[in-house]
C-alpha positions as CSV (number, residue, x, y, z in Angstrom):
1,X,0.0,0.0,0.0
2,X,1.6,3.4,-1.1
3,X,1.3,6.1,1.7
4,X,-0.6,9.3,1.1
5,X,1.6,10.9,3.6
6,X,4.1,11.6,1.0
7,X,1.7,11.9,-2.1
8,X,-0.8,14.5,-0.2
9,X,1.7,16.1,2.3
10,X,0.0,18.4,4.7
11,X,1.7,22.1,5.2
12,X,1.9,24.3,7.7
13,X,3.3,28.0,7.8
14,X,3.0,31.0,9.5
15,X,2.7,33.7,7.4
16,X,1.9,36.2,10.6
17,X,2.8,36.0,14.3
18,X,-1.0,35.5,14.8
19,X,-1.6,32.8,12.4
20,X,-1.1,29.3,11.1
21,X,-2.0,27.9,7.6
22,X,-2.3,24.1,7.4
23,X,-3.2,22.9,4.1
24,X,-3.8,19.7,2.4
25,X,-5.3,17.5,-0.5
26,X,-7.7,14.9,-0.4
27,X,-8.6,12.6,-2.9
28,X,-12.1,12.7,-2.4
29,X,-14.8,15.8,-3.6
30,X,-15.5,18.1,-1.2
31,X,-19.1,17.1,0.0
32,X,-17.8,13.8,1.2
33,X,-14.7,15.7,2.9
34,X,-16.5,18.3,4.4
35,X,-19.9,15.3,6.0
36,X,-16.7,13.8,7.1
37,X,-15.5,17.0,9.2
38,X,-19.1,17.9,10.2
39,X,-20.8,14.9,11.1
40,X,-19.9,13.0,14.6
41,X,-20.2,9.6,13.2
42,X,-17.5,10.0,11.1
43,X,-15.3,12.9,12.9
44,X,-15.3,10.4,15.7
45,X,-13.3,7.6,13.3
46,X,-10.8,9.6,12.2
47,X,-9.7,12.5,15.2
48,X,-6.7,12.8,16.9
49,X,-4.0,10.1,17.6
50,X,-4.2,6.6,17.4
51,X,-2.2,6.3,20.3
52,X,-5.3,8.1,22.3
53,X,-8.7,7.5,22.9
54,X,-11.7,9.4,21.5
55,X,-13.5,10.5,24.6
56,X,-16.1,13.0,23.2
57,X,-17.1,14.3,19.6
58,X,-20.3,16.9,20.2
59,X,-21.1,18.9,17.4
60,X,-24.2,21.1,17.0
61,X,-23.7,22.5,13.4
62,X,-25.5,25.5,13.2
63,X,-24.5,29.3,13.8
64,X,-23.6,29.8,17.3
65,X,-23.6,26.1,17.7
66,X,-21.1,24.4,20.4
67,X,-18.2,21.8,19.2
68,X,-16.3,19.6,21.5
69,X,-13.6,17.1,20.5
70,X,-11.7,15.3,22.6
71,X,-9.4,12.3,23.5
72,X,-7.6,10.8,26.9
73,X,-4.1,9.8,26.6
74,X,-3.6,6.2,27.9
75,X,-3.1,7.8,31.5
76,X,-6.3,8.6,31.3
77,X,-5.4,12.6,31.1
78,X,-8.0,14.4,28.6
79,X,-6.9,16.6,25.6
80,X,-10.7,18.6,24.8
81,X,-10.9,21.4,22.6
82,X,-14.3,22.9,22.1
83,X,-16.2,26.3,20.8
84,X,-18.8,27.7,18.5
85,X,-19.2,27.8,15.3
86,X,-19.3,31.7,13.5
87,X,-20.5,30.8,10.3
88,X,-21.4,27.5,8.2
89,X,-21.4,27.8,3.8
90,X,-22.0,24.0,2.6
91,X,-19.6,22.4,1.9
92,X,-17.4,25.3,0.9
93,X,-16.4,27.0,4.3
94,X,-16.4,26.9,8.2
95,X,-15.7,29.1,10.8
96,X,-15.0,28.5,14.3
97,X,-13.7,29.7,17.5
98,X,-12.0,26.9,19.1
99,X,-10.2,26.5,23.1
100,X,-7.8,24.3,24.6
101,X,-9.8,23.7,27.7
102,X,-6.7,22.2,29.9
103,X,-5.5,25.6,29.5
104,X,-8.6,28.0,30.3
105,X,-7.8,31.6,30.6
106,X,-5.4,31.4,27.2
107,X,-7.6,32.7,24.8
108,X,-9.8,31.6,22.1
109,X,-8.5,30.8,18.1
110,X,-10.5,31.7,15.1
111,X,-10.6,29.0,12.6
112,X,-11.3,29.1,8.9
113,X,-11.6,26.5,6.9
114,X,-12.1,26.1,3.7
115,X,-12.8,23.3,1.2
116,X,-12.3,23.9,-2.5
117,X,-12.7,21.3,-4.9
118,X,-10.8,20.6,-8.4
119,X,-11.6,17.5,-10.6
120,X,-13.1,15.4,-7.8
121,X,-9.8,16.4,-5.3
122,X,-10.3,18.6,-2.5
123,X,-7.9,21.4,-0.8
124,X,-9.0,21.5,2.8
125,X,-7.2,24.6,4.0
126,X,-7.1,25.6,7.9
127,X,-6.3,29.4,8.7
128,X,-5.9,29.9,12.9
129,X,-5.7,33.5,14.1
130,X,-3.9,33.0,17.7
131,X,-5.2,35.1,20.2
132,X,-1.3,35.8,20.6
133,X,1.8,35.0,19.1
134,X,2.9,33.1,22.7
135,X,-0.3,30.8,22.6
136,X,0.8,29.6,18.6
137,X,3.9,29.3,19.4
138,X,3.2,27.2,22.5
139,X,0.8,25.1,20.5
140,X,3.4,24.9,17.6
141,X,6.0,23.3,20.3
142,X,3.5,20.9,21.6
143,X,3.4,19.3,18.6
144,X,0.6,20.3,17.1
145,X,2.1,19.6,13.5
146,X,2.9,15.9,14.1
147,X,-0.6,15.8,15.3
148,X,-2.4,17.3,12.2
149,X,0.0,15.2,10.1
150,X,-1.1,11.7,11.8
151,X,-5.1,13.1,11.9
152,X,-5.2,14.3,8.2
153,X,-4.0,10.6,7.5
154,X,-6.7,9.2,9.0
155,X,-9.2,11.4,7.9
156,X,-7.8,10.0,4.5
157,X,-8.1,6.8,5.6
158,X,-11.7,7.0,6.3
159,X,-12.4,9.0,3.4
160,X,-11.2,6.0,1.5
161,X,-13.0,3.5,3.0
162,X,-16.0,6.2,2.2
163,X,-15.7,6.2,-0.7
164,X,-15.2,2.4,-1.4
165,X,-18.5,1.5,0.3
166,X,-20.3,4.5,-2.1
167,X,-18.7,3.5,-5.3
């Protein structure tokens, strides 16, 4: 089996000290990647790290609407993040505020995304504006990229299997 890891890589930059872009391709059209990101059945197959357990995956999909995702490490510690969703365009764009809630206090992200489809391939694109440059750049050290690198791949995994049961 060839890995999509290195055909589809997933990319992150910071183009401000607010912000980080994290962008990647799917082989799959954007309806099928965006009920995958939106719908709890699914979100809860494919979120987070293998080597954790999915604890919670709430999502009430309508402006103003509440999210939680969430997963305990095998010590049983949770890693939740949760918010509301801003504004919801089918299946072209989201928008989110989103919180770490083992760190209250630091400040809530903005979250764009936005899914934009070319010949049956979709470019799921992720812009977060940090509530400070500190905050990012504590998430960026966490590892937050190796995290959205093994999550995208899963999501790819399940949008594969998707779309094998559909065709």
């Amino acid at each position: 089996m060839t890995s999509k890891a290195s055909e589809h890589p997933t990319t992150l930059t910071t183009p401000s000290d607010l912000e980080i872009v994290i962008t990647r391709d799917f082989d799959a059209p954007r309806s099928l990647v965006w009920e995958a990101w939106t719908k709890p059945e699914h979100v809860r197959r494919w979120y987070g790290l293998r080597s954790m357990t999915t604890t919670v995956i709430e999502i009430d999909l309508r402006p103003g609407g509440a999210w939680r995702w969430g997963q305990a490490e095998p010590n049983g510690q949770e890693v939740v993040f949760s918010g509301v969703y801003k504004e919801i365009v089918p299946p072209q764009r989201l928008v989110y505020t989103e919180g770490f809630e083992q760190m209250p206090g630091s400040g809530e992200t903005v979250v764009t995304l936005t899914f934009e489809e070319k010949d049956g391939r979709t470019t799921l694109t992720s812009t977060s504006v940090w509530p400070s440059m500190e905050v990012r750049d504590m998430a960026m050290a966490s590892g937050m990229e190796w995290g959205v690198i093994e999550t995208y791949a899963r999501l790819d995994e399940l949008l594969d299997e998707l779309l094998g049961t559909k065709g």
